[in-house]
C-alpha positions in Angstrom: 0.0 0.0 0.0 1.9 3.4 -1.0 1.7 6.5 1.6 -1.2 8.0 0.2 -3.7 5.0 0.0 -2.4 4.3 3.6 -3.2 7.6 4.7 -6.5 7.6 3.2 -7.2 4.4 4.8 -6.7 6.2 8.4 -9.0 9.1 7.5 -12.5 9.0 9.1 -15.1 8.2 6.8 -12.8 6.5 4.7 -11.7 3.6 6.6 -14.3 1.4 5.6 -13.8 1.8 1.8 -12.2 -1.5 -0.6 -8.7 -1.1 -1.1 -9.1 -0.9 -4.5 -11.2 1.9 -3.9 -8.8 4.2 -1.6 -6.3 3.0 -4.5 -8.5 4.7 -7.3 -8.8 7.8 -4.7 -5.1 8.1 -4.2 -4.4 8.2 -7.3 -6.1 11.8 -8.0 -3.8 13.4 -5.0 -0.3 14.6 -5.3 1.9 14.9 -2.0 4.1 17.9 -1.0 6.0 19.0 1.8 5.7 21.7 3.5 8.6 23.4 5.6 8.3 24.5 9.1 6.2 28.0 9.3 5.1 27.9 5.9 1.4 28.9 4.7 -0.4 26.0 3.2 -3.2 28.0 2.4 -4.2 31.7 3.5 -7.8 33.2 4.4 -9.5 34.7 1.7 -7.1 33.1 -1.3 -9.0 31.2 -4.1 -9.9 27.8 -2.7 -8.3 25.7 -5.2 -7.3 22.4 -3.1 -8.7 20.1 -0.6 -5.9 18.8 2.1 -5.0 15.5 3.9 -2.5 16.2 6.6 -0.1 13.2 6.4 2.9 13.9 8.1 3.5 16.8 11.1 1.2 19.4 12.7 -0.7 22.4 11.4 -2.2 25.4 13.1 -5.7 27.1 11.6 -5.1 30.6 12.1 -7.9 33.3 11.9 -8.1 37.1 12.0 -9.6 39.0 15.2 -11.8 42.3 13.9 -7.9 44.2 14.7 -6.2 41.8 12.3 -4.1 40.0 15.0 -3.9 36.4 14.3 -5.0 33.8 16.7 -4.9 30.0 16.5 -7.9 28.4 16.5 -7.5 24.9 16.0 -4.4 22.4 15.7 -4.5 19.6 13.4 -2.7 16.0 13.3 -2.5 13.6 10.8 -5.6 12.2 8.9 -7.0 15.4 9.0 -9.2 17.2 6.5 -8.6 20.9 5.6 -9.3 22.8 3.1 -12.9 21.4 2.3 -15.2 24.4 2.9 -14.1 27.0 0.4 -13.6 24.0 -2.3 -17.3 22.9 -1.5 -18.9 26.0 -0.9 -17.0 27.4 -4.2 -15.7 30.2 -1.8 -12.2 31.9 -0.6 -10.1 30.2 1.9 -12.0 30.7 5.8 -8.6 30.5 7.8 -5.1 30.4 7.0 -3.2 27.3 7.5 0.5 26.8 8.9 2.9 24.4 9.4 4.0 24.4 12.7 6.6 22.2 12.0 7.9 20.3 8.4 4.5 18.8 7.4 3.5 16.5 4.5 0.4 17.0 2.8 -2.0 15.0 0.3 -3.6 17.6 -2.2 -6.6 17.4 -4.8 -7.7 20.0 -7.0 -10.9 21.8 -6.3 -11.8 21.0 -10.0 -10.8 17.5 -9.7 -12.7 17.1 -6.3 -15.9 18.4 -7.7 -15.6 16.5 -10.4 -15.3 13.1 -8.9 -18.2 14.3 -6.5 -20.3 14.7 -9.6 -19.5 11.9 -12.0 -17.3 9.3 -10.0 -18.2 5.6 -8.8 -20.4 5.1 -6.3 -17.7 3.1 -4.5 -15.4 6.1 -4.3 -18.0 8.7 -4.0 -20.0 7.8 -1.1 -16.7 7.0 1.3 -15.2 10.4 0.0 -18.9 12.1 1.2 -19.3 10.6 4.4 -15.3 11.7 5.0 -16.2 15.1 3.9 -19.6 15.3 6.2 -17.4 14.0 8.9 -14.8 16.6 8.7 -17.6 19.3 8.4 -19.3 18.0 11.5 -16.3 17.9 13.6 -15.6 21.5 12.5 -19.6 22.4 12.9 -18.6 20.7 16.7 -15.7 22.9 17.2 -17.3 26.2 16.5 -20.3 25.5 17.8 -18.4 25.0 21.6 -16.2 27.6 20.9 -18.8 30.1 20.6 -20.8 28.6 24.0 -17.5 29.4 25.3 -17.3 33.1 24.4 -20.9 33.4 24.8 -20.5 31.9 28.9 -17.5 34.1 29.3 -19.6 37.5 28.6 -22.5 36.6 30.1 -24.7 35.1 27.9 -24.8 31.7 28.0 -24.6 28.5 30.3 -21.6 26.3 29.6 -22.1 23.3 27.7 -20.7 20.3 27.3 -18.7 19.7 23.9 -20.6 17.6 22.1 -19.0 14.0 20.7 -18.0 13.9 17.2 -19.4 11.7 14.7 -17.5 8.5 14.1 -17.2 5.7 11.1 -19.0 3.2 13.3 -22.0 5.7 14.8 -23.3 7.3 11.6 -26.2 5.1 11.7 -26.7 5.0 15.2 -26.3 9.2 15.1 -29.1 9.1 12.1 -31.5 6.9 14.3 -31.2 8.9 17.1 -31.8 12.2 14.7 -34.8 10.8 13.4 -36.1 9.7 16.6 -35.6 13.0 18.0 -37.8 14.4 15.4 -40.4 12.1 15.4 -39.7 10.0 12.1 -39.0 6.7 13.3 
């Protein structure tokens, strides 16, 4: 298995795929390093790639209303980046540094959609569920971030971070959703 189907394999929503299938996905990536301190991607570029961290650490940097940067997420290997400005057909929503040398998988925006729209099944439905995953956990982080700021001022009751979706609870986390709202 090379380094980029092996990464795949480790990525949530994609560990369940066929081999063959994170083989046929790999293939559409290219790899590049990244020194130490470099910008992988910066706020309000053109999103033109979608990220797999492989190797190292990255910091998501955003802008307070001032212009200082602050950090406000770190993220390890197997992580997603990259994905809302290439799905949303936006600019970049944060900037994205290497905190130390860092190795990357990278797909073109125009590759990515187009595999979205006209791929395999196989490939496509791992590569959505991966995608909603990332996008949930990032929804998560937000989400208790801005309890947080909210408690600090005033304005809200702490609350507990809620649990990300995993590969194995997506269909437990759909029951539950639909039960919740009367559907099941």
């Amino acid at each position: 298995m090379d380094y980029v189907t092996r990464l795949l394999s480790e990525v949530p929503g994609l560990r369940d795929a066929s081999e063959a299938s994170l083989m046929n996905l790999a293939g559409r990536f290219r790899v590049k390093v990244h020194p130490a301190g470099s910008e992988i991607c910066k706020e309000g570029e053109p999103a033109d790639r979608l990220f797999i961290l492989g190797d190292g650490e990255v910091e998501v940097i955003k802008r307070d209303l001032r212009g200082r940067p602050y950090v406000v997420a770190t993220l390890t290997p197997g992580s997603l980046f990259g994905h809302v400005g290439v799905l949303t057909l936006n600019e970049r929503t944060a900037t994205v540094r290497a905190r130390r040398e860092c190795v990357a998988a990278e797909m073109s925006a125009v590759a990515l959609r187009d595999l979205l729209q006209t791929g395999p099944f196989t490939l496509t439905s791992p590569l959505r569920r991966a995608l909603i995953i990332a996008l949930s956990r990032q929804l998560a982080s937000a989400t208790a971030t801005t309890f947080q700021l909210a408690a600090r001022v005033g304005q809200a009751v702490p609350q507990p971070a809620a649990r990300p979706i995993e590969d194995g609870d997506m269909e437990e986390a759909a029951r539950r959703l639909l039960a919740a709202h009367g559907q099941v």
